[in-house]
N, C-alpha and C positions, 0 to 999 in steps of 0.2 A: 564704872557702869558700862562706859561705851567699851571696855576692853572686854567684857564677859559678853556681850551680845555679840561681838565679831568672833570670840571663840566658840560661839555658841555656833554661830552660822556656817564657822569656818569646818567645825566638826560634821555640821549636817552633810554638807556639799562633799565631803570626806566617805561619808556612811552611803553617799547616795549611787557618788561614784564604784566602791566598794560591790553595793550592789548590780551594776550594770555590768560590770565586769562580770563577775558570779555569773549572770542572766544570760551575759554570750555565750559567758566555755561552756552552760548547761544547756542551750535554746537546741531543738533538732535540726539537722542539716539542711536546706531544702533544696533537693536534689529531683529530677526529671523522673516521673514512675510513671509504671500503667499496668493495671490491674489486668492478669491474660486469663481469660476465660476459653471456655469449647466454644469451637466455633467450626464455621466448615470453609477450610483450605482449599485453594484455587492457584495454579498456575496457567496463563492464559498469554498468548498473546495477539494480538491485534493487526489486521490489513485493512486496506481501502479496496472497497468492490464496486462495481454497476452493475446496478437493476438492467437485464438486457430482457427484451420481450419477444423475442422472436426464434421459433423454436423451427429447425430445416431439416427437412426429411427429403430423401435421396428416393424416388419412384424409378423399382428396379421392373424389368421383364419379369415375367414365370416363366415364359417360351419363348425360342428366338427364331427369327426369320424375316422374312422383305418385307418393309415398311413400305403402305401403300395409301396412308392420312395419317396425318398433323391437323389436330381437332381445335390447339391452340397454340399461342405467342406470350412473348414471354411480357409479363407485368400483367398478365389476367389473371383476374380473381376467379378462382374457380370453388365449386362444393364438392364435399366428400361423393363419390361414384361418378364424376362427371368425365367424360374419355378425354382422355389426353391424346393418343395417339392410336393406330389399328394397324395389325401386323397380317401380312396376308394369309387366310386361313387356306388356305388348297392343299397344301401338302397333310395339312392335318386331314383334312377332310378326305382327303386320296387315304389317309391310315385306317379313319374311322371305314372307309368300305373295304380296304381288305382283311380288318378283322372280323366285319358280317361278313364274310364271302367264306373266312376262316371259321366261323361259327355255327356257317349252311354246312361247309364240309364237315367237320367232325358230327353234325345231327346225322346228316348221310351216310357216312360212317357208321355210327354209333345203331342204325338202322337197319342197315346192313348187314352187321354182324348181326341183332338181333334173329335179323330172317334166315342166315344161314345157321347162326347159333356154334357150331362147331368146324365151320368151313375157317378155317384158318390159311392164309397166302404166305404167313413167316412164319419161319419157324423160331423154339423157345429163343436160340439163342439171338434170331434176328429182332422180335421183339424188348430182348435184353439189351443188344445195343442201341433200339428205337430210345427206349427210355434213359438207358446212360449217355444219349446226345441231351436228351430233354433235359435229366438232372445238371449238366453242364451249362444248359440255357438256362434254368434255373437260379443257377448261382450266381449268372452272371447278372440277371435280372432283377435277384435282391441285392446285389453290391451296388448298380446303378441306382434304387430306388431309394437304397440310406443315405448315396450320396446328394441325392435328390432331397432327403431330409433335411440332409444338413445345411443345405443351402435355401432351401424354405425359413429354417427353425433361424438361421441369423439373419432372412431379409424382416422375420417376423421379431428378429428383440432389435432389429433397427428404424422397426416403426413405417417399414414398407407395405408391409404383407398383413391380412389381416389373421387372426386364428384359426378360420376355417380353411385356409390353404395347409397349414402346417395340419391340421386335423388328417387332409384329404392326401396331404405326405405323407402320414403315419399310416392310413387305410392303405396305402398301396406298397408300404412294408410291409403288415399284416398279413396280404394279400398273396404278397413274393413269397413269405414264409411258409404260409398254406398252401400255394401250389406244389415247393418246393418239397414240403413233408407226405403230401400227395403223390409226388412221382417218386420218393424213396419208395414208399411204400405198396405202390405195385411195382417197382422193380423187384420189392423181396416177393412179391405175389405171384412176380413172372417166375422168378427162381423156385420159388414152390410147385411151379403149377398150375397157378389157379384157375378157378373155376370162374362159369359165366357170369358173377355176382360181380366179382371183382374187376372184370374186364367192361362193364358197364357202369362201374364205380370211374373207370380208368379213363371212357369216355367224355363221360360228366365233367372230371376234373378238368380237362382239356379246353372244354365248353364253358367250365365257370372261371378257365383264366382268361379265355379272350373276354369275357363280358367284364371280369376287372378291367383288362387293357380298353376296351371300350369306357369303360367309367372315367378312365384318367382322360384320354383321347378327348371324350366331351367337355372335361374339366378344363384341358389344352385350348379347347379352341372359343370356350367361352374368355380365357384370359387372350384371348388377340386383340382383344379392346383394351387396353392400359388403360386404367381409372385412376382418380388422383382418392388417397387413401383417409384425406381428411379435407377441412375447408381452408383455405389459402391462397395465398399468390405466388405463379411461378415465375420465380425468379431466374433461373437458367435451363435453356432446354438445348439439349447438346444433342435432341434426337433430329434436329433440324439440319443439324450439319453431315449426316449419316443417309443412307438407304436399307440399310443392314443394323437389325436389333439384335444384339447377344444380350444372350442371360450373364445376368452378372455388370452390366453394364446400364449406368443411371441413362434414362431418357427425359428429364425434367425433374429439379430442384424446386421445392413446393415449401416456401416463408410460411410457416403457421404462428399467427398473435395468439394464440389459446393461453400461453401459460409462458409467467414469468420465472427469469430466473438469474443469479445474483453471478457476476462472473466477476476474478479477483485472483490475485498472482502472489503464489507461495516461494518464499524466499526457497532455495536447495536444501538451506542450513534446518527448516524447521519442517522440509516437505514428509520427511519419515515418522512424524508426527500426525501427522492427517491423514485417513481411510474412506473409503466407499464407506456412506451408512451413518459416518459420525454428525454429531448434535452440534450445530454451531448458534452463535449468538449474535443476531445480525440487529446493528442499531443505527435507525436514520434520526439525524437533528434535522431538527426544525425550530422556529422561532418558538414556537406554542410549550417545546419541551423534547425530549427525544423519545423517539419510539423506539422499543425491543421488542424484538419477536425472536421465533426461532426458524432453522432450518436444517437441510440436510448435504452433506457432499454427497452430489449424484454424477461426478466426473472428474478425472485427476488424469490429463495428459500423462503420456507416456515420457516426452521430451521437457527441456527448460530452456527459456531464452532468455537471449542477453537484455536485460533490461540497466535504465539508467532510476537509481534511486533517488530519495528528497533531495539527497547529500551531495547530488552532482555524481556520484560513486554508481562504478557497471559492477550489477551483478545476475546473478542467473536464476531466473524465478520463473516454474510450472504453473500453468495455468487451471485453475482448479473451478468450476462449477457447483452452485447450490442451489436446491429447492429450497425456499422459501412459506412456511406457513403462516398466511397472511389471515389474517381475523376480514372479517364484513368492515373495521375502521381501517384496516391498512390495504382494501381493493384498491383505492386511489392510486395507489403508486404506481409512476407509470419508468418506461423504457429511460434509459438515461440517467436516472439518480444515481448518488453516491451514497453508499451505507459502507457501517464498519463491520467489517467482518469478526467476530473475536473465537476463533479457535480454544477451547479447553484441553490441555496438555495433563493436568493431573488435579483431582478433586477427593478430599473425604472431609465427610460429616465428623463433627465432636474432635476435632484437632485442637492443641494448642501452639501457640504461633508466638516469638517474639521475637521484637526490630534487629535484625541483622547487630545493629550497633551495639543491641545490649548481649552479646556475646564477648569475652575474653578466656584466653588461652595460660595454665598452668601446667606447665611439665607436659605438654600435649593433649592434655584434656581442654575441653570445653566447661565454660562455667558462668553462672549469670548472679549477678548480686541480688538477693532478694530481701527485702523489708518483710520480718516476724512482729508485732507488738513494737516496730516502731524500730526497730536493729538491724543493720544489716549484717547477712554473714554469705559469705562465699561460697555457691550450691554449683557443685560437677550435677554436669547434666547430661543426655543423649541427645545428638539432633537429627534430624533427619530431612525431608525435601525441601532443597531450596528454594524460596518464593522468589516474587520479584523483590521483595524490600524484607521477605522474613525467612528465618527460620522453622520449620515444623520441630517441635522437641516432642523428641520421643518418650524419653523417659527421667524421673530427676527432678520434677517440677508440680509441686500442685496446682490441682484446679483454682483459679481464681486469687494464684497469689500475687504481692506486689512485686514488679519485676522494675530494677533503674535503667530505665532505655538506651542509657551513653554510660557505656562504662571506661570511657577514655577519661577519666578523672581521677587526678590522684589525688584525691581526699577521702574517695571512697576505700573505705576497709573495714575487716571486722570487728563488730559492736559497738560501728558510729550510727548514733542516732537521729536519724531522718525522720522530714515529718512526713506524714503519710497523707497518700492525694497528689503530693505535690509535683 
């Protein structure tokens, strides 16, 4: 009796074994998966910036000539229009009367001839040469006045000059251009002929250009007051060390706190990455949690400097500025803070994306093991933009399949059974 029950048990323990074995070679693998859905692709990389607040405007002259007041010293707070300095008006003032003296003559003139009507002192071809001196003043009058332009329209995008000087630039282009098509146009009048219409036309014009040069002339000697162009403190006044104001040349450095802005150093290697205009993603921590906001690159130096990186390691990084759009919760932040910069280098929506690692190589293709109903079999794939840790796959892959993230395993092959999830 005791020999059949130990046969008995001895057979169980047999059947059970039997079975466990079975249950290994059949159980599924369990291997590292992850389901790759769309999603939207980012390559981004990341600097340390400071919130800087202080924004420096350079107060150029419109006119140059002998400075005769210094209205301020430097570390004074001043307001938008308040003088800085005064340039001696006399020589303007000597211009502005002999253009009225030049204005009595051509009416007297223009009078003149009325009364005589036909009494003419030149003859055709001497009023011919009158006006091909003028059309040569002419010319030269509107070359000076664009270039007049030009140097308005850059003190105006440097935040010196306000709009209505660049406006009163362009009126006295306008003005050159009109004269200018004025004395063509009775030189071809002289060479006709013409009659007493056009020779009182010829007056006029004469008469409506000195009262443009009068326009500018008064425009001239209202700017011999140098005003400071916003509210601030001037921080350097170089007009102290002069007697003599050229245009072109800063007479006081005006510190504006109006407007914050994030400044931060771009490696060389990723500077051809970053533009005027682009969107960046700037994040301050804080205990409470980190804030993200966004901003804009509104400056990218021309040059790079040698900087020393975390790593101890010199390398050469452009200094790059951003406006910052700060919400009514993120006014607080003031000059001095650290935020992280994070630049976007390449982004699309509905991408699929998998771990660098579950990529391998057959015959020079690309290939990813993916799990069907629980099998895995070996899928050639496309891939395409490198992330920081993935892949972008182009083509080869469906939506939402399972994909084994390490495929440096040699147990994996086709139509080994894995379990799925895991």
């Amino acid at each position: 009796m005791k020999k059949n029950v130990k046969r008995i048990l001895l057979g169980v323990a047999a059947a059970a074994a039997i079975a466990c074995g079975a249950y290994m070679l059949l159980a599924p693998t369990q291997v590292p998966m992850t389901q790759v859905t769309p999603k939207t692709a980012e390559l981004t990389f990341t600097v340390q910036g400071t919130m800087a607040g202080n924004r420096v405007i350079q107060i150029y002259p419109v006119v140059q000539g002998a400075l005769i007041h210094i209205a301020v010293s430097e570390g004074q707070y001043v307001r938008a229009g308040d003088v800085i300095c005064t340039i001696d008006p006399e020589i303007i003032e000597q211009k502005i009367s002999q253009v009225h003296s030049a204005i009595s003559g051509y009416q007297a003139q223009m009078q003149v001839w009325e009364e005589e009507h036909t009494s003419q002192n030149r003859t055709t071809e001497e009023n011919q040469a009158l006006q091909a001196l003028l059309i040569e003043q002419g010319e030269k009058d509107l070359e000076q006045a664009q270039r007049e332009l030009e140097r308005i329209s850059f003190l105006y995008e440097d935040g010196s000059l306000a709009l209505t000087d660049v406006e009163q630039a362009q009126t006295a282009v306008d003005l050159c251009e009109l004269a200018l098509q004025t004395r063509r146009q009775e030189l071809s009048i002289l060479s006709g002929g013409g009659g007493g219409t056009q020779m009182r036309a010829y007056y006029q014009a004469l008469i409506d250009i000195e009262h443009a040069n009068l326009t500018l002339l008064e425009k001239d000697l209202e700017h011999t007051a140098i005003t400071a162009v916003s509210d601030g403190i001037i921080t350097a006044l170089p007009v102290q060390d002069t007697n003599y104001v050229s245009a072109g040349q800063s007479v006081a450095e005006l510190t504006v706190a109006d407007q914050l802005h994030v400044e931060t150093y771009v490696s060389t290697n990723d500077i051809d990455s970053v533009a005027l205009g682009d969107s960046v993603r700037l994040i301050l921590s804080r205990r409470g949690g980190d804030i993200t906001f966004s901003g804009t690159v509104s400056h990218i130096d021309s040059t790079a400097e040698m900087m020393i990186s975390a790593l101890g390691l010199e390398e050469r990084r452009v200094k790059v500025e951003i406006t910052p759009d700060l919400s009514s919760l993120e006014a607080s932040i003031g000059s001095g803070y650290d935020v992280d910069v994070q630049f976007l280098l390449y982004q699309e929506d509905g991408q699929l994306a998998v771990p660098k690692t579950a990529l391998f190589q057959v015959d020079g293709g690309d290939m990813l093991w993916v799990a069907e109903h629980g099998v895995l079999q070996a899928v050639e794939v496309t891939k395409g933009m490198e992330l920081r840790t993935e892949f972008v796959i182009l083509s080869g892959l469906a939506p939402d399949s399972f994909v084994v993230t390490d495929a440096n395993n040699d147990a994996l092959k086709d139509g080994l059974r894995v379990a799925m999830g895991g």
